[in-house]
VEXTOR-991501 format. One record per atom (N, C-alpha, C): x, y, z; atom name. Coordinates in nm, 2 decimals, padded with zeros to 4 digits, always signed. Each point is the difference from the previous one (the first is absolute). Layout:
N
[rec [X,Y,Z],CA],
...
REM end
This chain:
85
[rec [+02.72,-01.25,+00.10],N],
[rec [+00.01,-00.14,+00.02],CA],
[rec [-00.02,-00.07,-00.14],C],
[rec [+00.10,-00.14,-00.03],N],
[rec [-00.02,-00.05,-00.11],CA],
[rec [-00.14,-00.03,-00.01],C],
[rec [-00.04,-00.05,-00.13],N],
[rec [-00.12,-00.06,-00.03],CA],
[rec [-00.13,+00.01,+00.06],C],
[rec [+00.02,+00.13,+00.05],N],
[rec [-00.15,+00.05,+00.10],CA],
[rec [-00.10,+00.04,-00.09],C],
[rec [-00.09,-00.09,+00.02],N],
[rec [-00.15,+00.02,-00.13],CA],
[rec [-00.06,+00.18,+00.01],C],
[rec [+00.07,+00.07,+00.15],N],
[rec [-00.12,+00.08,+00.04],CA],
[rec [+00.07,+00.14,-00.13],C],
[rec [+00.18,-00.06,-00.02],N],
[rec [+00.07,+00.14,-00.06],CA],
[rec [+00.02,-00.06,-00.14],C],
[rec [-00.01,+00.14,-00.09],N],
[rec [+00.10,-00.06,-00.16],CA],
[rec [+00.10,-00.02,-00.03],C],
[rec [+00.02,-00.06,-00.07],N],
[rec [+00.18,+00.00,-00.03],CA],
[rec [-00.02,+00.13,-00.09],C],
[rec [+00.14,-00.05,-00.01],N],
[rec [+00.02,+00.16,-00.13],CA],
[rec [-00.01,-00.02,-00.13],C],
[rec [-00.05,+00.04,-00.01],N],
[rec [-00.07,+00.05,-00.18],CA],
[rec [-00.16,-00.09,+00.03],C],
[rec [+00.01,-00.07,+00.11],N],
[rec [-00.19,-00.06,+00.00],CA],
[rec [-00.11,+00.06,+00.01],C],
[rec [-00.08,-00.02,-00.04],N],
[rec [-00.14,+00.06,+00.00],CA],
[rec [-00.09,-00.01,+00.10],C],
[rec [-00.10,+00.04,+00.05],N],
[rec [-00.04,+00.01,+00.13],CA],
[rec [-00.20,-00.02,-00.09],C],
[rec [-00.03,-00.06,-00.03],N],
[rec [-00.15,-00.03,-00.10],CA],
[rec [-00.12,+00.15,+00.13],C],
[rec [-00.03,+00.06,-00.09],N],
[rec [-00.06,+00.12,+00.05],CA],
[rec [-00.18,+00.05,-00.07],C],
[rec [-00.06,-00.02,+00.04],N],
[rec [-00.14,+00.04,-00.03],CA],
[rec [-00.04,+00.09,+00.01],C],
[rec [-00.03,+00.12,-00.11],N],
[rec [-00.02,+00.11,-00.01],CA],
[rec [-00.16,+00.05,+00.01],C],
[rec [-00.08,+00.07,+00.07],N],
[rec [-00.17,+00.03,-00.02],CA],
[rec [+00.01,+00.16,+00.00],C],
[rec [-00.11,+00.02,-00.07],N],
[rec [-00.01,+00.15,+00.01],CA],
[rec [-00.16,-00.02,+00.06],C],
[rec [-00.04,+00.12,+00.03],N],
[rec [-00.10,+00.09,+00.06],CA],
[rec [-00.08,-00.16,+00.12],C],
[rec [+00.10,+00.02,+00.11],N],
[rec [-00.05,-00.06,+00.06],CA],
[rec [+00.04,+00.09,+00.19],C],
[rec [-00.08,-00.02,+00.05],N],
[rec [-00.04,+00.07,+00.12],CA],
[rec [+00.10,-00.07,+00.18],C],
[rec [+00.06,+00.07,+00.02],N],
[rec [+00.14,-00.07,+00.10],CA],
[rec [-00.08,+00.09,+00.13],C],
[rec [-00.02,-00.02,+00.14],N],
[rec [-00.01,+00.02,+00.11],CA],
[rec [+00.14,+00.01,+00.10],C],
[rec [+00.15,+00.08,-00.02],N],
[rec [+00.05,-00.02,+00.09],CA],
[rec [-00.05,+00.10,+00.15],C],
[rec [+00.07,-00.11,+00.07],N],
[rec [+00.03,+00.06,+00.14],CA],
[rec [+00.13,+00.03,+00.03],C],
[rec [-00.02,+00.10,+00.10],N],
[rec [+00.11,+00.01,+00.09],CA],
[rec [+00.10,-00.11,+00.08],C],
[rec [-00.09,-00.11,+00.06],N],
[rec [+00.08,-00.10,+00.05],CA],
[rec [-00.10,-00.12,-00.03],C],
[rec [+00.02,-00.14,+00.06],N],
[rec [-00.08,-00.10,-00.03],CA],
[rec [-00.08,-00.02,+00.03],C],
[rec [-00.03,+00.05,+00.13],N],
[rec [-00.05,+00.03,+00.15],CA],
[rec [-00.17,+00.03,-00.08],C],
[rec [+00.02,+00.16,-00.08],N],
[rec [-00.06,+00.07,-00.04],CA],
[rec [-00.13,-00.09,-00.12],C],
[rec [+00.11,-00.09,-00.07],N],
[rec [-00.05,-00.08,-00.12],CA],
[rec [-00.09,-00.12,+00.09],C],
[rec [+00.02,-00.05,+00.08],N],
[rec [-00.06,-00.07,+00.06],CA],
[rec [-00.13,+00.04,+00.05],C],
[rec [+00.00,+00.10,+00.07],N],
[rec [-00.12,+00.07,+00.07],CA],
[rec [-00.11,+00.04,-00.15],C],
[rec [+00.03,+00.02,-00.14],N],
[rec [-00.05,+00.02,-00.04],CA],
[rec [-00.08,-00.17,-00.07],C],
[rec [+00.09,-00.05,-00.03],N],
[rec [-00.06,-00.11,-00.01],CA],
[rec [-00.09,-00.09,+00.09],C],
[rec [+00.01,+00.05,+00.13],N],
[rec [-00.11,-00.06,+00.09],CA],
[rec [-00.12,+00.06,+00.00],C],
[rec [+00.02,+00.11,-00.07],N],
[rec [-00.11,+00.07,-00.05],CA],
[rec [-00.12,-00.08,-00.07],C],
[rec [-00.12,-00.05,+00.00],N],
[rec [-00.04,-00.10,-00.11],CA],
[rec [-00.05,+00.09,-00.14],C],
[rec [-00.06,+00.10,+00.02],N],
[rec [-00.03,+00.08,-00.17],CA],
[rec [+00.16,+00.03,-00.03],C],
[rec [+00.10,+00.03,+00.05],N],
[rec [+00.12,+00.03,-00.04],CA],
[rec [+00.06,-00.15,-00.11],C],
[rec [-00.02,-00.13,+00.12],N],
[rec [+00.06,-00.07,-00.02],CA],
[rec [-00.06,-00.08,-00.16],C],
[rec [-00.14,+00.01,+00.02],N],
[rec [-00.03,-00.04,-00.16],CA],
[rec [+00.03,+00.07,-00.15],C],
[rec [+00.07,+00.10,+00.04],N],
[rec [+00.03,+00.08,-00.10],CA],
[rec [+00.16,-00.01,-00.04],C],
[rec [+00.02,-00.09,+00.08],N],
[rec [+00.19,-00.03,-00.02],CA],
[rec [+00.02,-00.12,-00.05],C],
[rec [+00.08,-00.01,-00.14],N],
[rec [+00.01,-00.13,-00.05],CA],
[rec [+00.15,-00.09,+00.04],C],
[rec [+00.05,+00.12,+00.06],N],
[rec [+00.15,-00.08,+00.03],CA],
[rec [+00.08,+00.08,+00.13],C],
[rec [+00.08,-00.03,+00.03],N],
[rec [+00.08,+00.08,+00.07],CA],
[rec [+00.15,-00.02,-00.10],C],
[rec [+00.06,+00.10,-00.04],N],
[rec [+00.14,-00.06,-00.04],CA],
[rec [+00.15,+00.06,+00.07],C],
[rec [-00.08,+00.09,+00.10],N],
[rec [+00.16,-00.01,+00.13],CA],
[rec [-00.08,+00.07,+00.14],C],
[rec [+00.05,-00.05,+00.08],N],
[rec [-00.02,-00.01,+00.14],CA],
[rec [-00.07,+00.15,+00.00],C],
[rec [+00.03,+00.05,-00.08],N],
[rec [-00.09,+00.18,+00.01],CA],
[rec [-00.05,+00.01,-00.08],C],
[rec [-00.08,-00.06,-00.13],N],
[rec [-00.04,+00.01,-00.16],CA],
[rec [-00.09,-00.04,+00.02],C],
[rec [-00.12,+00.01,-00.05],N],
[rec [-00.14,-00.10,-00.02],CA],
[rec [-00.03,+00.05,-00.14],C],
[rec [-00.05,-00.11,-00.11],N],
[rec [-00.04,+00.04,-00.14],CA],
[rec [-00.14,-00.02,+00.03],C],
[rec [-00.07,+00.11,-00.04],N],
[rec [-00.15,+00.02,-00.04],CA],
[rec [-00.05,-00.02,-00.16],C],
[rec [-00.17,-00.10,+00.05],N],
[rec [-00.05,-00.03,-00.07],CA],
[rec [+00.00,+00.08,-00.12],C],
[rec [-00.02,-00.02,-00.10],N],
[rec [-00.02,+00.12,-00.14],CA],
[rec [-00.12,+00.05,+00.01],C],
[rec [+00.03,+00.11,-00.03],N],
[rec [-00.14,+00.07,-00.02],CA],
[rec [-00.08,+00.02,+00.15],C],
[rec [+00.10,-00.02,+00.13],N],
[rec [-00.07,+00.01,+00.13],CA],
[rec [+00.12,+00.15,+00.13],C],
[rec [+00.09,+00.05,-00.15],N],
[rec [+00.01,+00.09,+00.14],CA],
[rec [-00.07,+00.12,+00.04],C],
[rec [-00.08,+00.02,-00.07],N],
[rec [-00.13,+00.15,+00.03],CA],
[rec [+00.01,-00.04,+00.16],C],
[rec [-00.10,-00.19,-00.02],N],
[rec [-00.05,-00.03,+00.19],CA],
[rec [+00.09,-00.04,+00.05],C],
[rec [+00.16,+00.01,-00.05],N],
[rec [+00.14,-00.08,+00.12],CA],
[rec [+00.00,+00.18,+00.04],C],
[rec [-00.04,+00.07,-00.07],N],
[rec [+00.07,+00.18,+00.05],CA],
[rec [-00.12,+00.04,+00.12],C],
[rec [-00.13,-00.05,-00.04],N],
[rec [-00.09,+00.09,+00.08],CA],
[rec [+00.01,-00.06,+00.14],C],
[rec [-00.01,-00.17,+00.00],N],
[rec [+00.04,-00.09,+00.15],CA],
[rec [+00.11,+00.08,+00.06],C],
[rec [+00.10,+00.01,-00.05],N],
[rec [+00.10,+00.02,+00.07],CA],
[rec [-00.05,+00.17,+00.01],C],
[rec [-00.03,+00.09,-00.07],N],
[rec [-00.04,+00.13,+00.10],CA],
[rec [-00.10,-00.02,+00.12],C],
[rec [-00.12,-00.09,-00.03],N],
[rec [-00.07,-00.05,+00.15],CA],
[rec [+00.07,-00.02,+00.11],C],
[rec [+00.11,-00.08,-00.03],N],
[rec [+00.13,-00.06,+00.13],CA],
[rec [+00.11,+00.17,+00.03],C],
[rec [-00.03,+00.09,-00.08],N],
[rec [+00.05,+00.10,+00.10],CA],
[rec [+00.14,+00.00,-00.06],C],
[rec [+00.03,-00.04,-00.11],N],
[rec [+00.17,+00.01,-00.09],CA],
[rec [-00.06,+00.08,-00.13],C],
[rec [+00.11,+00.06,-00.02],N],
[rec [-00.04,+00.12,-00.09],CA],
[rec [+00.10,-00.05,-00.10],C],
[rec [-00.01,-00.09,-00.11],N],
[rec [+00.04,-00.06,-00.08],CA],
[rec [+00.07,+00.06,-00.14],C],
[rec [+00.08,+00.05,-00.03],N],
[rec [+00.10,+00.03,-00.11],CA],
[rec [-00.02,-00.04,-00.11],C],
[rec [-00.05,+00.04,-00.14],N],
[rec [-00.04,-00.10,-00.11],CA],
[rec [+00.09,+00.08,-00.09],C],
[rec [+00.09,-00.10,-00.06],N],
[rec [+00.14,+00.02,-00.10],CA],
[rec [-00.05,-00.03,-00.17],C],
[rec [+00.02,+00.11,-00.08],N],
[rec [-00.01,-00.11,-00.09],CA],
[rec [-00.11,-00.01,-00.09],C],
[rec [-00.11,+00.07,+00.02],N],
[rec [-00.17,-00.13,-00.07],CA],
[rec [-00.04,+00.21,-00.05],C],
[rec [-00.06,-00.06,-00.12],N],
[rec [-00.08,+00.06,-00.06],CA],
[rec [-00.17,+00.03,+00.02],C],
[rec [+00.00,-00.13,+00.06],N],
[rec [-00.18,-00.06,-00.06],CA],
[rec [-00.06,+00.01,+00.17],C],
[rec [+00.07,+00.06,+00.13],N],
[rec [-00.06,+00.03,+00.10],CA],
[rec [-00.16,+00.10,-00.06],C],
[rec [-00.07,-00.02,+00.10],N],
[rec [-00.12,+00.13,+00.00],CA],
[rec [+00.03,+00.13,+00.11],C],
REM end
């Protein structure tokens, strides 16, 4: 569609924000992202959500986003990190 803010045109740029060593919670469905956020120790540890299945965690707080979520009985997949214990 012409002039739709949501697409680029061609050759435009799309402005993009790059972070390194930062800690992503996906889920399986939304469903899933939700229940953890109603979680309250879950939910103080999450500084954003950025898609209906994503939650970005505090810095320096996923040790206690990984051990909550083994209490809740999900066996959690950690991608990525060096500096686990």
């Amino acid at each position: 569609m012409a002039g739709d803010p949501t697409r680029p045109t061609v050759g435009g740029r799309i402005p993009v924000k790059l972070h390194r060593r930062v800690c992503l919670v996906q889920t399986e469905d939304a469903i899933l992202a939700e229940e953890l956020l109603a979680r309250k120790k879950l939910a103080q540890e999450v500084v954003g959500r950025l898609t209906d299945r994503v939650l970005l965690v505090r810095p320096g707080r996923v040790d206690a986003v990984i051990q909550e979520l083994q209490k809740m009985g999900h066996t959690p997949q950690v991608v990525g990190t060096k500096t686990l214990k």
